[in-house]
C-alpha positions in Angstrom: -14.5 -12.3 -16.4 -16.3 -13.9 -19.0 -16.8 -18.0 -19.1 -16.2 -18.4 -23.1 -12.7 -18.0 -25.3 -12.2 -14.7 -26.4 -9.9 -14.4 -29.3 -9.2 -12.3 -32.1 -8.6 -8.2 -32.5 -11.1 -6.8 -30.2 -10.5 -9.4 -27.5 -6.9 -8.1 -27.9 -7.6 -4.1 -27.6 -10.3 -4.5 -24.5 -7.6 -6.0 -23.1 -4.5 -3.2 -24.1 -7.3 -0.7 -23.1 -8.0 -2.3 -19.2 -4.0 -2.1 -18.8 -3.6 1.6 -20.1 -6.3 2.6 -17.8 -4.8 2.1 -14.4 -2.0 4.2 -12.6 -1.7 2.5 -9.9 0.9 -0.4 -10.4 -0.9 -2.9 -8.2 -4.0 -2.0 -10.5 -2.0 -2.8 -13.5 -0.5 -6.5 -12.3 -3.8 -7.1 -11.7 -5.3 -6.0 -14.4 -2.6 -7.7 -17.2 -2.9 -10.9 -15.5 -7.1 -11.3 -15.1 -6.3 -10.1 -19.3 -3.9 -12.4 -20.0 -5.8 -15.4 -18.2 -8.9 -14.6 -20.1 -7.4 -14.2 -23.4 -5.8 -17.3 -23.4 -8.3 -19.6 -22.0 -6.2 -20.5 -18.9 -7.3 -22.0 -15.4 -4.8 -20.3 -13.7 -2.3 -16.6 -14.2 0.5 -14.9 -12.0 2.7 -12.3 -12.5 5.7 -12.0 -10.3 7.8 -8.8 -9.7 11.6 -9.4 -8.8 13.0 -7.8 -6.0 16.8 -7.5 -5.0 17.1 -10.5 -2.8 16.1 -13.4 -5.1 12.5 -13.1 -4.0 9.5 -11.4 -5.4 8.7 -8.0 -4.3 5.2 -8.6 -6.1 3.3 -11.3 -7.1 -0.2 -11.5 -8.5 -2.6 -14.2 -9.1 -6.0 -14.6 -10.8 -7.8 -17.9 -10.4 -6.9 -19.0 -7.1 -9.7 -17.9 -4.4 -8.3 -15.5 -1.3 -8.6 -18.5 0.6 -6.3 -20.7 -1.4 -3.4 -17.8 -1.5 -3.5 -17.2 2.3 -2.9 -21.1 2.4 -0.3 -21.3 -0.1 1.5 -19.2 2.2 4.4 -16.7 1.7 5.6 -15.6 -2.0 7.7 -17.8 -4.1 11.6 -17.5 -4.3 13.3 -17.2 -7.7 13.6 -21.0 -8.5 13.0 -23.3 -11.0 10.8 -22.1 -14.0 10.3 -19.2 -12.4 14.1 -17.9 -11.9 13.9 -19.2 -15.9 11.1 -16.7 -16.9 13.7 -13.8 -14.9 17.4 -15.2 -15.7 17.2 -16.3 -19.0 14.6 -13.8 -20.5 12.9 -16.3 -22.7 9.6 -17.8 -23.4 8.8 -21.3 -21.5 6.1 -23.6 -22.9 6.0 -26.9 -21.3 3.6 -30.0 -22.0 3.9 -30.8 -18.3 5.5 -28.6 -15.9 6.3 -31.5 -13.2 8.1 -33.5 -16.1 10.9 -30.7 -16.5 13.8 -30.8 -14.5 13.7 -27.5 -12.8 10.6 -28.2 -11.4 11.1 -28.0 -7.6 7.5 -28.3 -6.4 5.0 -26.5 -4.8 3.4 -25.5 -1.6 1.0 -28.2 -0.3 -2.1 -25.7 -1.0 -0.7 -25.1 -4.5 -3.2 -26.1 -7.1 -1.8 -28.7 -9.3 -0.4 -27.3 -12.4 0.2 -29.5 -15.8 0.1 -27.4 -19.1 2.4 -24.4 -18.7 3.2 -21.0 -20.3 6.2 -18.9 -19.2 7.2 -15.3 -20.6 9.4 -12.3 -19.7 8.2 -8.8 -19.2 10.8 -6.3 -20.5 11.8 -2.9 -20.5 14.6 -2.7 -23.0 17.5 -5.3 -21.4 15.8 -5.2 -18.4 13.2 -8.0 -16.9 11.0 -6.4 -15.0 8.7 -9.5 -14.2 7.6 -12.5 -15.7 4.3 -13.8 -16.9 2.6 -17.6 -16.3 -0.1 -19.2 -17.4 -0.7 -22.8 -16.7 -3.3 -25.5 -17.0 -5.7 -24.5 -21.1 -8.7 -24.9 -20.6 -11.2 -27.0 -23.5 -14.1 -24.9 -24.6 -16.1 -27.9 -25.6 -15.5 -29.5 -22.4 -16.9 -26.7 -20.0 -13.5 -25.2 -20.1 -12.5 -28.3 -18.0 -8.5 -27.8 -17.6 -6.6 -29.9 -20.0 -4.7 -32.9 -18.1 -3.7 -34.6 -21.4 -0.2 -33.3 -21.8 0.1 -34.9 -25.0 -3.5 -34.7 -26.1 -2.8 -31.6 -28.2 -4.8 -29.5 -26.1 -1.9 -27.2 -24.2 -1.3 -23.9 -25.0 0.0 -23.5 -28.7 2.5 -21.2 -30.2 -0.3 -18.6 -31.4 -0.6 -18.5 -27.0 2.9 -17.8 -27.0 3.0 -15.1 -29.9 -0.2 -13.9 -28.0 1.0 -13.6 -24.8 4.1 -12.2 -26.5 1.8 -9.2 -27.6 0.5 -8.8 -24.1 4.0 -8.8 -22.3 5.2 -5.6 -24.7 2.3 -3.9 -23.5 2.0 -4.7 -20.3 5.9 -4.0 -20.0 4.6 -0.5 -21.2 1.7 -0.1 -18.9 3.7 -1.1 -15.9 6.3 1.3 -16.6 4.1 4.3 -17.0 2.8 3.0 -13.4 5.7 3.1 -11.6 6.8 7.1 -13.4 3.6 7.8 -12.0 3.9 7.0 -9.1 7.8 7.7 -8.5 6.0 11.1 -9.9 3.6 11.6 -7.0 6.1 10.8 -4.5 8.6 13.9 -5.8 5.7 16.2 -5.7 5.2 15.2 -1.9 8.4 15.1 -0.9 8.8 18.4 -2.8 5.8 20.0 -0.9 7.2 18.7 2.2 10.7 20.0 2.3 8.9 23.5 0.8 6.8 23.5 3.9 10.0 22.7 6.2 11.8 26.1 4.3 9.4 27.9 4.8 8.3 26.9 8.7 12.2 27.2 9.5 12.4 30.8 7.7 9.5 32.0 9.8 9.6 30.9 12.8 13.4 30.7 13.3 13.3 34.5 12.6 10.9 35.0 16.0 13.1 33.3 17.9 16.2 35.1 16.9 14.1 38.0 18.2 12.9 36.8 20.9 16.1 35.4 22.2 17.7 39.2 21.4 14.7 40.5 23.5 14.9 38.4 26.1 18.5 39.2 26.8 18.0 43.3 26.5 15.7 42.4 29.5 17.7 40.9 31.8 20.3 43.4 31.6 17.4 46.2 31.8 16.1 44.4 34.7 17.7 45.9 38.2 19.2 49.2 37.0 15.9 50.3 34.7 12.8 47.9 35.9 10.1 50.2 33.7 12.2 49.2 30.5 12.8 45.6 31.4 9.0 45.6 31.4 8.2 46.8 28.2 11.2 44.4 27.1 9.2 41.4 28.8 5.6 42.4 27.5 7.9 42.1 23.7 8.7 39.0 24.7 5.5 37.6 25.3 4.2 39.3 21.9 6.9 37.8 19.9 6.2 34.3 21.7 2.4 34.7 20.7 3.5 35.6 17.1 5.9 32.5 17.1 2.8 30.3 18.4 0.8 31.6 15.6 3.3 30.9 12.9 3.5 27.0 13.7 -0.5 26.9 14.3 -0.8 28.0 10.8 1.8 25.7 9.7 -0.2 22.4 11.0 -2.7 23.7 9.3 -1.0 23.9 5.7 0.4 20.5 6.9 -3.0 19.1 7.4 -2.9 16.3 4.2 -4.2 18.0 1.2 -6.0 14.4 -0.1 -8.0 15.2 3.2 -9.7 18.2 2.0 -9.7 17.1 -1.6 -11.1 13.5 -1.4 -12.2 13.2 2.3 -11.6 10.5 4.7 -12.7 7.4 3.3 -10.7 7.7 -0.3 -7.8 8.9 1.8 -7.4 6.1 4.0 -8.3 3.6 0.8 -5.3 5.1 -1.2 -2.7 5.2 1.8 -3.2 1.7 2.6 -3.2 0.5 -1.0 0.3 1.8 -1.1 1.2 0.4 2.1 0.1 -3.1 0.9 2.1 -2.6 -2.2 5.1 -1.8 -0.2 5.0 -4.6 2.5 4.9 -8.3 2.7 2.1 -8.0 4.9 -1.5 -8.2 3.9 -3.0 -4.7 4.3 -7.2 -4.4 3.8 -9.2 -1.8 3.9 -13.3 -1.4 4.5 -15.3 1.8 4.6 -19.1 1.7 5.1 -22.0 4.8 4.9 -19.6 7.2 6.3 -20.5 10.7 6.1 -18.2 13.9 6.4 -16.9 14.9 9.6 -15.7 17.7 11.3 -12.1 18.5 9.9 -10.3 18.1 13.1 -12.0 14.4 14.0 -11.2 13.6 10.5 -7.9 14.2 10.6 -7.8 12.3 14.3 -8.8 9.2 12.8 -6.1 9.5 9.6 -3.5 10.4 12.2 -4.6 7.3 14.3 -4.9 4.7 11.7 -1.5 5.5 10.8 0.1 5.4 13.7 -1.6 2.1 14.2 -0.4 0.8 11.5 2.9 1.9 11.4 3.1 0.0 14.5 1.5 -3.4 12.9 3.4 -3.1 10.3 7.3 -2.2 11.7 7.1 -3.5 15.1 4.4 -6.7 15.4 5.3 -8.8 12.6 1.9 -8.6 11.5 0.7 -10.9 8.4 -2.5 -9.4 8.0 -4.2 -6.1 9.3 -7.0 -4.9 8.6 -8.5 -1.3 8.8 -12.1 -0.7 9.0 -14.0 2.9 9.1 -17.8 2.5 9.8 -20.8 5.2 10.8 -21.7 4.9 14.3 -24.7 7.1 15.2 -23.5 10.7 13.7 -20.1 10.1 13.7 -17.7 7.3 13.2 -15.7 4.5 14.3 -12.2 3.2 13.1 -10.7 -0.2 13.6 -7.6 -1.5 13.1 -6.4 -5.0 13.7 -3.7 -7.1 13.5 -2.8 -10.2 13.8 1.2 -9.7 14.9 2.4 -10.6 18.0 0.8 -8.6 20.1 1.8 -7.1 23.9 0.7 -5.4 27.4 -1.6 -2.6 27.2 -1.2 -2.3 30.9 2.6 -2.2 30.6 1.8 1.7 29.3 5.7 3.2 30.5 7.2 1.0 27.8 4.5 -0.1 25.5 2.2 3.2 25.7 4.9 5.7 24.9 7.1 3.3 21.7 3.9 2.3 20.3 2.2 5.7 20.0 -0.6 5.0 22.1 -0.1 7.8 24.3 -0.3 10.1 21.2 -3.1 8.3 19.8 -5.0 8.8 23.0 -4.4 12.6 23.1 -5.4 12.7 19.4 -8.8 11.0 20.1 -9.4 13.2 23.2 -8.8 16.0 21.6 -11.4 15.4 18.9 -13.9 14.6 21.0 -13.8 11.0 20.5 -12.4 7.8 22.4 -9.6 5.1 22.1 -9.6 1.6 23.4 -6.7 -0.9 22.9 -7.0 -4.7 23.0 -4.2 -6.3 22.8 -2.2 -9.5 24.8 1.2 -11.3 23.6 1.1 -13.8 20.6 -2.8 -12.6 20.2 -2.4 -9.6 18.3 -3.6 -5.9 18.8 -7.2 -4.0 17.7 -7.1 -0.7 18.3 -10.5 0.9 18.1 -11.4 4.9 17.8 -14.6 6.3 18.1 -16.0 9.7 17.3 -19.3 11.4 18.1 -19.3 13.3 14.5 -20.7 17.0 14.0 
């Protein structure tokens, strides 16, 4: 982020260019709002994307450190000049937002906000978010925010027509995310249900054989024991071929992004979604990991989901965070929550709904080991090591 105004065409297109170059729609909210901030000269941008329950089901800020967010504390509602920007689709610039009668207040974190700039994102008659910008800062000041609401230094109506420009294209952008990545969910729920055809074809087929097989023997068995034999030993072979069949479908189902991108960019991507997709803060950290064995790698993947689908469905988690560091030759994953925790000794009820039983045998059988820290209203890190190749 640069530190002086940036105005004019070229300002304009490096910012158009940063929004078309994303696919990934938490990318491009980020991305349009650092733009928008920047190009306008503001202290402070958000972008917030309506959900179906008068809330936000995304909302982005640029300006406020990671600190002050986590203190702010959870996303807005759809009130005041906000449900404006989403219910009545039209641009808000306001002198002073704490003068205008829909103000409501803020959060006691929340920065203070003055100067204020309001606009719809649309795709056709539909809002898909809503753009702010609040507090213009002075160039000749240092770009010290503006807290002379009648000083003529708020934003102006070239801002608006402006920011106007940058809500078309960011309305564009973010649209081309989402196909994208409604896109890539079709192709793997496509590959899965081919997979599922094609293991049910297969191996159902054995078993109709060996069921027919198994039967011929037992009516073979006390009136022609020779031929009940060779009935049993077809038995067993169709068994081993049914075995087969399945071991080479866990194989096909080992994730292709696995193979193709290796651990590290796996895990990176899978929890970027999952932070899209919950409320929950999800992180992720990899450091000077090398390749490992396929079947440890694919441990750990299996692992770090399974932890997290348990911080995230069942512990009421508001932040986890996953971390995959070398250790030695091999490697070590971490994942930690801070939900509400339980019993690792209670392993009867605990073990066996939260995984950790399957976890374990995963670890083990990739040479490597799990540990599990947890205790009620302290939160759970689950830890897996591997020795590597």
């Amino acid at each position: 982020m640069s530190h002086g105004p940036r105005s004019g065409l070229a300002a304009v297109s490096s910012a158009l260019l940063a929004m078309s170059r994303h696919l990934e729609v938490r990318d491009v909210l980020k991305t349009i709002v650092a733009s928008a901030r920047e190009l306008l000269d503001a202290q402070y941008a958000a972008l917030g994307v309506p959900d179906d329950h008068g809330g936000f089901a995304q909302f982005v800020v640029d300006g406020v450190s990671e600190e002050q967010w986590k203190a702010i504390g959870p996303l807005p509602r759809q009130h005041g000049i906000l449900a404006a920007m989403l219910h009545e689709a039209r641009a808000e610039r306001l002198a002073d937002v704490r003068k205008d009668p829909r103000f409501e207040g803020w959060p006691k974190a929340h920065p203070d906000l003055v100067d204020f700039l309001g606009l719809p994102i649309r795709d056709g008659d539909e809002v898909i978010g809503a753009l702010f910008l609040a507090n213009k800062l002075r160039p000749e000041k240092g770009h010290a925010p503006c807290h002379e609401p009648h000083g003529g230094c708020g934003f102006t109506q070239d801002d608006e027509e402006l920011l106007g420009i940058l809500a078309q294209h960011a309305a564009i952008a973010l649209t081309n995310a989402r196909l994208y990545e409604r896109s890539r969910e079709l192709t793997i729920a496509e590959e899965r249900s081919r997979l599922a055809h094609e293991l049910h074809d297969a191996v159902s087929q054995k078993l109709f054989s060996l069921r027919l097989t198994a039967q011929a023997a037992a009516r073979l068995v006390d009136r022609d024991p020779s031929r009940a034999k060779g009935e049993l030993q077809q038995v067993a072979a169709l068994a081993a071929e049914a075995a087969d069949e399945l071991r080479a479908a866990v194989v096909e189902l080992r994730p292709a992004a696995l193979d193709e991108d290796g651990l590290v960019a796996t895990l990176r991507t899978q929890i970027q979604v999952l932070d899209r997709a919950h409320s929950a803060r999800v992180t992720f950290a990899g450091h000077g990991v090398k390749a490992l064995p396929a079947s440890q790698e694919e441990a750990l993947l299996r692992v770090a989901q399974e932890a997290l689908h348990n911080a995230l469905r069942h512990s009421g988690a508001d932040h986890v965070d996953v971390t995959l560091d070398r250790r030695g030759g091999g490697a070590v994953l971490r994942v930690t929550d801070d939900g509400s925790g339980f019993d690792p000794t209670v392993v009867r009820r605990a073990g066996r709904h939260l995984g950790l039983v399957s976890m374990r045998d995963r670890a083990s059988g990739a040479g490597g080991t799990l540990t599990v820290e947890s205790a009620p209203g302290k939160g759970t890190v689950i830890e897996m090591e591997v020795p590597g190749g």
